[in-house]
C-alpha positions, 0 to 999 in steps of 0.5 A: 866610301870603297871602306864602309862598302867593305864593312857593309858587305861584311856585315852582310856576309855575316847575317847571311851565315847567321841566318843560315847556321840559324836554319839549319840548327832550327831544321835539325831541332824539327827533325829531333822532335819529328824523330822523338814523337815517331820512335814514341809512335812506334813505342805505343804502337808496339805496345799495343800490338803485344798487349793485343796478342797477350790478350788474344792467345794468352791472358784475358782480364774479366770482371765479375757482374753478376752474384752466381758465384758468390761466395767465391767470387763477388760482384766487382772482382776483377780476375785474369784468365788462362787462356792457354791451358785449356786452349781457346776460341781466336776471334779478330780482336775485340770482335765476335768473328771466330778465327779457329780454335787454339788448342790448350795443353790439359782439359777442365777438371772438376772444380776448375772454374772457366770462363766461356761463351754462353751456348745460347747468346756465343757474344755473351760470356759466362763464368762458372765451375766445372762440376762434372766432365764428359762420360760422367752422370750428373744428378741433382737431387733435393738441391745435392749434386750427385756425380756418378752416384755419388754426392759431390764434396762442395764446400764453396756452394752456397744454398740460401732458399729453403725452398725445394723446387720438384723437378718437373717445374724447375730444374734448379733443385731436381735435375738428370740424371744426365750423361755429360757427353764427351767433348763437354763439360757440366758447369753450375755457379756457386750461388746454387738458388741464383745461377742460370747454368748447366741445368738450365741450357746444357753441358759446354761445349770444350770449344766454347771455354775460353780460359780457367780463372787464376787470380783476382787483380781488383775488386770494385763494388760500384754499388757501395762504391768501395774497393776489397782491397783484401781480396786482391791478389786471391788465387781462384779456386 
C-alpha cells in the first residue's frame, strides 16, 4: 500500500509540474503574440504619423478632376505637390483650420503650375499656371495674353472657341489691363475657353499656394475606365 501511495503521489508531483511548465510556456506564448501585435501597432502607427507630416509640410498628392488644363493635364491624372518650395498654409490634418503659414524658399514664376486655395470657397482647391507675378500688367486681348505689353509665349494654351467674346460681357477673351498687386500671382488654366481663373476672381494670394506640381504618379479616366500608363512618371511643366 505504503508503495503504490508512493508512485501515486509521484505521478502527481509530475502532472503538477507538467501542467505548471504548460502554463507557464502558454503565458510566455500570449506575451509574444501580445508583444508582436504591439510593436506592429506602433509600426503602423509610426507610419502614419511621418506620412501625416510628409503630407502636411512637404509632398501632397492631388488629382485632377476637371479639363482646365487640358492638354497639359487631363482629367484622372494623378500628381504630387511641392509643398516646400514656395512655402504653404499648415492646416490641422485633413481639416480647413489654418495653423500658420510655412514659408518656402523661392516665389512662383511665370509658367510655374500650383496648386492653391480657391479665394472664393478657401476648402476647395484649384490647379492652374501662373502667368504673370505681382507688378506685372496683364491684358487679354481677342483671346492673346499680353504681359507687360508684350504677348506671352504659350505653347501649352489651348483655344478651341472660335468665338470672340467682347470685354464688357465676359471677360474670358477681353480683360485688364490689370496690374498684378505684390504678394499675388495671375493664374489662368491651359484650356483658355474652359477655365474658371484669374480673370474671373482675381490674382492669388501667395499665401493661398499650396505647392508647385512636379510629376504625374497615375492617370485614370473613370469616365472610359482606362488608365494612361505613358503619362506616368511625366514631369509637369
Amino acid at each position: 500500500m505504503s508503495e503504490g501511495k508512493k508512485i501515486s503521489d509521484i505521478r502527481e508531483d509530475s502532472a503538477v509540474t507538467e501542467n505548471s511548465s504548460q502554463r507557464q510556456e502558454r503565458g510566455h506564448k500570449n506575451k509574444k503574440a501580445k508583444s508582436v501585435i504591439r510593436e506592429n501597432i506602433e509600426a503602423i502607427l509610426i507610419a502614419l504619423l511621418i506620412a501625416i507630416v510628409i503630407r502636411t509640410f512637404a509632398v501632397q498628392a492631388f488629382k485632377i478632376p476637371s479639363g482646365s488644363m487640358l492638354e497639359t493635364l487631363q482629367i484622372g491624372d494623378h500628381i504630387l505637390v511641392n509643398k516646400i518650395v514656395f512655402g504653404t498654409p499648415i492646416d490641422i490634418p485633413f481639416t480647413d483650420i489654418n495653423l500658420f503659414w510655412m514659408p518656402g524658399f523661392f516665389k512662383p514664376q511665370k509658367d510655374d503650375i500650383i496648386v492653391f486655395k480657391y479665394p472664393e470657397d478657401p476648402k476647395r482647391d484649384f490647379i492652374k499656371r501662373a502667368v504673370a507675378v505681382g507688378g506685372d500688367v496683364v491684358e487679354v486681348r481677342d483671346k492673346i495674353l499680353y504681359v507687360n505689353g508684350q504677348p506671352a509665349s504659350e505653347p501649352f494654351a489651348v483655344r478651341k472657341d472660335d468665338m470672340i467674346r467682347p470685354g464688357h460681357m465676359d471677360k474670358r477673351d477681353n480683360f485688364g489691363p490689370l496690374t498684378v498687386p505684390h504678394g499675388k500671382v495671375f493664374v489662368m488654366g491651359d484650356n483658355r475657353d474652359q477655365s474658371y481663373d484669374s480673370r474671373f476672381w482675381g490674382p492669388v494670394d501667395l499665401k493661398q499656394i499650396k505647392g508647385k506640381a512636379v510629376i504625374i504618379y497615375w492617370s485614370w479616366d473613370t469616365s472610359k475606365k482606362w488608365n494612361h500608363l505613358n503619362r506616368i512618371g511625366r514631369l509637369v511643366k
